[in-house]
MIDOSE-1310 file (N, C-alpha, C; in nm, 2 decimals, decimal comma, always signed):
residues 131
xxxx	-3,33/+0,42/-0,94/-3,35/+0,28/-0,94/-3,49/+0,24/-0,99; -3,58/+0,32/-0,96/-3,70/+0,33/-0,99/-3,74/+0,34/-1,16; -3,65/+0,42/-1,25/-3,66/+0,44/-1,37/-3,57/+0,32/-1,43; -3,53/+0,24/-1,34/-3,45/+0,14/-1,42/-3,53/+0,01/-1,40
xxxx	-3,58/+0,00/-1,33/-3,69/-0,13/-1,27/-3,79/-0,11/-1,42; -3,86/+0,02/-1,40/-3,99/+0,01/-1,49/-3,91/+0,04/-1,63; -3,77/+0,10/-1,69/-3,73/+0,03/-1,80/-3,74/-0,09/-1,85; -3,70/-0,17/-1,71/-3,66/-0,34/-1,76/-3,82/-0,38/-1,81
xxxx	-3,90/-0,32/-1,69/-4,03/-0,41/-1,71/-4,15/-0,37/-1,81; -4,13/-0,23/-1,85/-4,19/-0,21/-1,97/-4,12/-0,28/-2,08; -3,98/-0,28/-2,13/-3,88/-0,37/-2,22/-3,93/-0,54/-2,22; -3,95/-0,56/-2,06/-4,00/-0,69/-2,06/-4,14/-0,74/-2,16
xxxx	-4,21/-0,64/-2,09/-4,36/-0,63/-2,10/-4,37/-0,65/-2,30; -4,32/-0,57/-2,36/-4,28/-0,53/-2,49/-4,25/-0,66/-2,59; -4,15/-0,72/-2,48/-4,09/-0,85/-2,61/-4,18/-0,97/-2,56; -4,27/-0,96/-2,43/-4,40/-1,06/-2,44/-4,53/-1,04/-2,54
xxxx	-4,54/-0,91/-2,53/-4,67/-0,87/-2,61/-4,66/-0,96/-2,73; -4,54/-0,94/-2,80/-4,48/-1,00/-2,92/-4,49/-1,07/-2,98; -4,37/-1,16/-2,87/-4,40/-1,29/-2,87/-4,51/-1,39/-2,85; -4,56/-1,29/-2,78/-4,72/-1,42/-2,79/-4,78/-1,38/-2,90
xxxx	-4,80/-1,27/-2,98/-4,87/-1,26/-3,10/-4,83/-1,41/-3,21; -4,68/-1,35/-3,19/-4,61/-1,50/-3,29/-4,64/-1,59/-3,22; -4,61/-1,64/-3,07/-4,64/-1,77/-3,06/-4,80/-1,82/-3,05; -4,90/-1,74/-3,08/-5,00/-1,78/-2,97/-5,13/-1,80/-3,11
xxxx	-5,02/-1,67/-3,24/-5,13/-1,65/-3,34/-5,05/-1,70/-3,50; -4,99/-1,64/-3,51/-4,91/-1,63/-3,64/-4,86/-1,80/-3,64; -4,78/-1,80/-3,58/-4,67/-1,94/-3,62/-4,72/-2,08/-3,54; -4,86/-2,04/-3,46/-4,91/-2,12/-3,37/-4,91/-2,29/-3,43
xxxx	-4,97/-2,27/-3,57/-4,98/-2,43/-3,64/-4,84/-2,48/-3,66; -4,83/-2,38/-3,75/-4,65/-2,41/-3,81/-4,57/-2,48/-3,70; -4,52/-2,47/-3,61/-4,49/-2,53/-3,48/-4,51/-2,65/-3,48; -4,65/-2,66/-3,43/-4,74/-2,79/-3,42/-4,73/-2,86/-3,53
xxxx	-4,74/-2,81/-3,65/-4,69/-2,92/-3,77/-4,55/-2,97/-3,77; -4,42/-2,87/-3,74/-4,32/-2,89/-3,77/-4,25/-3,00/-3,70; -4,30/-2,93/-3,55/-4,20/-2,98/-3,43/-4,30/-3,01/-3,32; -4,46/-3,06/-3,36/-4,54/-3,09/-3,24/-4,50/-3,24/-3,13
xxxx	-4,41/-3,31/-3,23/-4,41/-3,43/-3,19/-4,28/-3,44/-3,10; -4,21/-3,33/-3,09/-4,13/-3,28/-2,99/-4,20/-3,22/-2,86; -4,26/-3,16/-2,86/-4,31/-3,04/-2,82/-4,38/-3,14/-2,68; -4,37/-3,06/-2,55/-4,43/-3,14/-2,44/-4,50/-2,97/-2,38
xxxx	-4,54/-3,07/-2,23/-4,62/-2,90/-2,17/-4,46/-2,81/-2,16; -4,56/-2,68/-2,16/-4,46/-2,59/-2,12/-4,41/-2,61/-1,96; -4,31/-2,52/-1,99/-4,21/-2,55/-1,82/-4,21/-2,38/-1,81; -4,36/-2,33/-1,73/-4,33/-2,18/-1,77/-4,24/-2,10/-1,65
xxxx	-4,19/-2,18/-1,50/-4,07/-2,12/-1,50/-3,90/-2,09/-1,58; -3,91/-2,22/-1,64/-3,80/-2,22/-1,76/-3,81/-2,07/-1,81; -3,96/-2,05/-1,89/-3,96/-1,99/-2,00/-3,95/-1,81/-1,93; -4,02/-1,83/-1,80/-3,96/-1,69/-1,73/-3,83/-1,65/-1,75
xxxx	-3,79/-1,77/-1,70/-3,64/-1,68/-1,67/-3,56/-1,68/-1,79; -3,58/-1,74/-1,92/-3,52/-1,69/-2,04/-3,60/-1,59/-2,06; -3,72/-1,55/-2,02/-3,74/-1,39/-2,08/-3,67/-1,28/-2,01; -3,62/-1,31/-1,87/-3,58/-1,21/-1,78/-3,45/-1,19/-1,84
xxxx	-3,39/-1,31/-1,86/-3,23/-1,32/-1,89/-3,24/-1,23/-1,98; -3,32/-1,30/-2,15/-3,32/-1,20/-2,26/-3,34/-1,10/-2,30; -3,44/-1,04/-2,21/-3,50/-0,90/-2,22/-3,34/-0,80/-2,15; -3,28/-0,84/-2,10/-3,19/-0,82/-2,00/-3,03/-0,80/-2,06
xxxx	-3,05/-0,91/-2,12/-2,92/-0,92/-2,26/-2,95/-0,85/-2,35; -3,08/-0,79/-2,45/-3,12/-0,68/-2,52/-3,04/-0,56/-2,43; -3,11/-0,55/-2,34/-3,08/-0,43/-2,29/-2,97/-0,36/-2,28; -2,88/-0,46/-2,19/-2,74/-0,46/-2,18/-2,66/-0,46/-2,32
xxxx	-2,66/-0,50/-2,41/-2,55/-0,59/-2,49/-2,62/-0,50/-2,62; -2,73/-0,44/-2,65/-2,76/-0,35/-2,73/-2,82/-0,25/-2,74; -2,95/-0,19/-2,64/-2,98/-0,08/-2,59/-2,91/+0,05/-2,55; -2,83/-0,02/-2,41/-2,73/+0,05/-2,35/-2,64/+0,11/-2,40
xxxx	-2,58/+0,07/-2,47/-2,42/+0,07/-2,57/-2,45/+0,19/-2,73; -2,63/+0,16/-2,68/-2,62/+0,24/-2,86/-2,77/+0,36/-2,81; -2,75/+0,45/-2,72/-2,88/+0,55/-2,65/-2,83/+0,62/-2,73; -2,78/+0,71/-2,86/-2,75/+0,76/-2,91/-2,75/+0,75/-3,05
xxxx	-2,79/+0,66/-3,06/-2,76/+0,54/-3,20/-2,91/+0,61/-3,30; -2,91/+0,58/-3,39/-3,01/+0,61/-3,47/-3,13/+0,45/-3,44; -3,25/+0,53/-3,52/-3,36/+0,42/-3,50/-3,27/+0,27/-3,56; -3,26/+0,33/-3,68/-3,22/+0,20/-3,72/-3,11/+0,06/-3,73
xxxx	-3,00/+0,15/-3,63/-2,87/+0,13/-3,58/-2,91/+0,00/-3,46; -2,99/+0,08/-3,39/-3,07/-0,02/-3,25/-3,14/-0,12/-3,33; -3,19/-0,15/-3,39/-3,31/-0,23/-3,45/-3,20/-0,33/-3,54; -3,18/-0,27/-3,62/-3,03/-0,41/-3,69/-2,91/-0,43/-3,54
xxxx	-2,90/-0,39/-3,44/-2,79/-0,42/-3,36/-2,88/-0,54/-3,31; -3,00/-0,47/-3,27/-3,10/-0,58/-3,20/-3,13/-0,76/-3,28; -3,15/-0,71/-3,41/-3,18/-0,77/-3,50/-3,05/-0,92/-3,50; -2,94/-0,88/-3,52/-2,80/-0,94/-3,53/-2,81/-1,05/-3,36
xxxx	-2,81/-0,98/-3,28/-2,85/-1,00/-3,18/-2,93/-1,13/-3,15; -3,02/-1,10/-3,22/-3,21/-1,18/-3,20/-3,16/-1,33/-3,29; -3,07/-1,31/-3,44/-3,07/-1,37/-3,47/-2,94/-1,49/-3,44; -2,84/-1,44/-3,39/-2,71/-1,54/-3,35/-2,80/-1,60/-3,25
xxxx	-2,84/-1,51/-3,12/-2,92/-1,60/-3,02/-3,03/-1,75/-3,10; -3,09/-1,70/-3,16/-3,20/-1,81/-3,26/-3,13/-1,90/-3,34; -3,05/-1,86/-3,41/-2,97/-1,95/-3,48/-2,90/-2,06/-3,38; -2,83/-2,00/-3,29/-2,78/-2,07/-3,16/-2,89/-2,23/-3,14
xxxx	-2,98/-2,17/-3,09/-3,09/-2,26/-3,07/-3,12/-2,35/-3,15; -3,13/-2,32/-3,30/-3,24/-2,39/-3,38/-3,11/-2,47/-3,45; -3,03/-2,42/-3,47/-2,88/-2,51/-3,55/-2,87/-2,59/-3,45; -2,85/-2,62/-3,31/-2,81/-2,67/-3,22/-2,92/-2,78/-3,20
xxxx	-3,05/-2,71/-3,19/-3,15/-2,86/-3,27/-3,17/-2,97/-3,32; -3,12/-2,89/-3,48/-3,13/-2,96/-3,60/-3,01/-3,05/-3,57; -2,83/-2,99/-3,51/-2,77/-3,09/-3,50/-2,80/-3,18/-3,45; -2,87/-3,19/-3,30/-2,85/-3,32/-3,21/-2,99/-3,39/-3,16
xxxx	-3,09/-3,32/-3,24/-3,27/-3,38/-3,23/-3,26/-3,44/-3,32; -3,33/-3,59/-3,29/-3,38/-3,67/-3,41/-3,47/-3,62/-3,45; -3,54/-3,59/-3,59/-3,65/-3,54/-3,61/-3,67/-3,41/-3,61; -3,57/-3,28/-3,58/-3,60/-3,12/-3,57/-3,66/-3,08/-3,70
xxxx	-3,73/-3,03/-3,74/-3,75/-2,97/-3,89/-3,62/-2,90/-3,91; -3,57/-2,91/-3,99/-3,51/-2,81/-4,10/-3,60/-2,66/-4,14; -3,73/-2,71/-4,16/-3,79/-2,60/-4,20/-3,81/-2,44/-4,12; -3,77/-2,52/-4,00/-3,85/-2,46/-3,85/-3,71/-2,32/-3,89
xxxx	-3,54/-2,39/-3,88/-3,47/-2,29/-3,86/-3,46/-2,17/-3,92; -3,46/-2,18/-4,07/-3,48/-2,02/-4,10/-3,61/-1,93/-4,06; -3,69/-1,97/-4,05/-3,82/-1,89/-4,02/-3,83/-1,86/-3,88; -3,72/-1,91/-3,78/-3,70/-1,92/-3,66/-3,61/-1,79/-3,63
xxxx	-3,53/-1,82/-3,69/-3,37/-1,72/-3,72/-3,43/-1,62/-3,75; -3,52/-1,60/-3,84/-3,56/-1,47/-3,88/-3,68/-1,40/-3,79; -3,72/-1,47/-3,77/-3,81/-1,38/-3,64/-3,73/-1,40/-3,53; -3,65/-1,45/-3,48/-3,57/-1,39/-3,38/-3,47/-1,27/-3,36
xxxx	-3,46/-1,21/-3,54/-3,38/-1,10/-3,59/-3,52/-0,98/-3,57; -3,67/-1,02/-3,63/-3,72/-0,91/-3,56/-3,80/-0,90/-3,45; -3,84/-0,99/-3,42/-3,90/-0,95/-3,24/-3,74/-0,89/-3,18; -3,63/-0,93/-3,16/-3,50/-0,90/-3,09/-3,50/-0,71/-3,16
xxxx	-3,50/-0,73/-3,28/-3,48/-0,60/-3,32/-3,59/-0,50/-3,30; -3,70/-0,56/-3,32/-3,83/-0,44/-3,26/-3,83/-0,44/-3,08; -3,80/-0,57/-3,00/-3,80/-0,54/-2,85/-3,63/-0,42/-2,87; -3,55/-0,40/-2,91/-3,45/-0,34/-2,91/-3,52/-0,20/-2,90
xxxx	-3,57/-0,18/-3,02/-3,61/-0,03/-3,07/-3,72/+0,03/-2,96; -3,83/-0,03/-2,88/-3,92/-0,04/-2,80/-3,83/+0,01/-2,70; -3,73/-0,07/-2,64/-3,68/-0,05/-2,54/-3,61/+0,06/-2,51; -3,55/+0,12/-2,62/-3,46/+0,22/-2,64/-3,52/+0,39/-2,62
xxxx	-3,66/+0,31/-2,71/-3,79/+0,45/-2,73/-3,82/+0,46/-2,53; -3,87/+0,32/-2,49/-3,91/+0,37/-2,36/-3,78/+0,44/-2,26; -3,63/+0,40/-2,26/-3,57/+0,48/-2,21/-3,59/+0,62/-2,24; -3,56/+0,65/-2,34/-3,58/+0,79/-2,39/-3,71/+0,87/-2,33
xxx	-3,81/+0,81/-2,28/-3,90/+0,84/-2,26/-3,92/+0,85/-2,10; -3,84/+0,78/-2,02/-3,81/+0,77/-1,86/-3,71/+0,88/-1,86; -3,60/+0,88/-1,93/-3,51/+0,94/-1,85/-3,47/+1,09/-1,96
């Protein structure tokens, strides 16, 4: 139980590092330009528990299923993954926000194919490395 806790939470730990690079450095303006006038304070219990869920649904729905899989197998499974989830979101947006950027979805979609696909591959390496 012990190797499964500190899987989840290193996996966790992994797709935050990340993600805050993108959100905090890389795409920080872009945001703010696109969709600032959407944008309110954060709700950082919300945003927990979509990391717990996600990191969780990586794990499950692509990690697990592919411990055998080559590097690259995990990383496009992840990837596919990262990006229906993002797509989900940002199409779902653009349908029913007044005002969503357009611009925002593909560059959204696609970095949700690789943070999902690099937390995949991370995740996969630290199992291999616990167990």
């Amino acid at each position: 139980m012990l190797k499964l806790i500190s899987w989840f939470l290193l996996s966790f730990a992994s797709f935050l590092a990340i993600d805050m690079v993108w959100l905090g450095f890389i795409a920080k303006d872009l945001y703010s330009k696109e969709i600032g006038h959407l944008l309110g304070p954060v709700n950082w219990l919300a945003a927990l528990i979509f990391y717990l869920v996600y990191v969780a649904g990586v794990m499950f729905f692509v990690v697990n299923p592919n411990l055998t899989a080559t590097n690259t197998k995990v990383f496009v499974m992840g990837g596919l993954l990262g990006a229906l989830c993002y797509a989900t979101y940002d199409l779902t947006n653009l349908a029913t926000l007044k005002d969503f950027s357009a611009t925002i979805v593909p560059i959204d979609i696609a970095w949700g194919f690789l943070l999902t696909g690099l937390v995949a591959l991370a995740s996969s390496k630290i199992h291999s490395l616990l167990y």
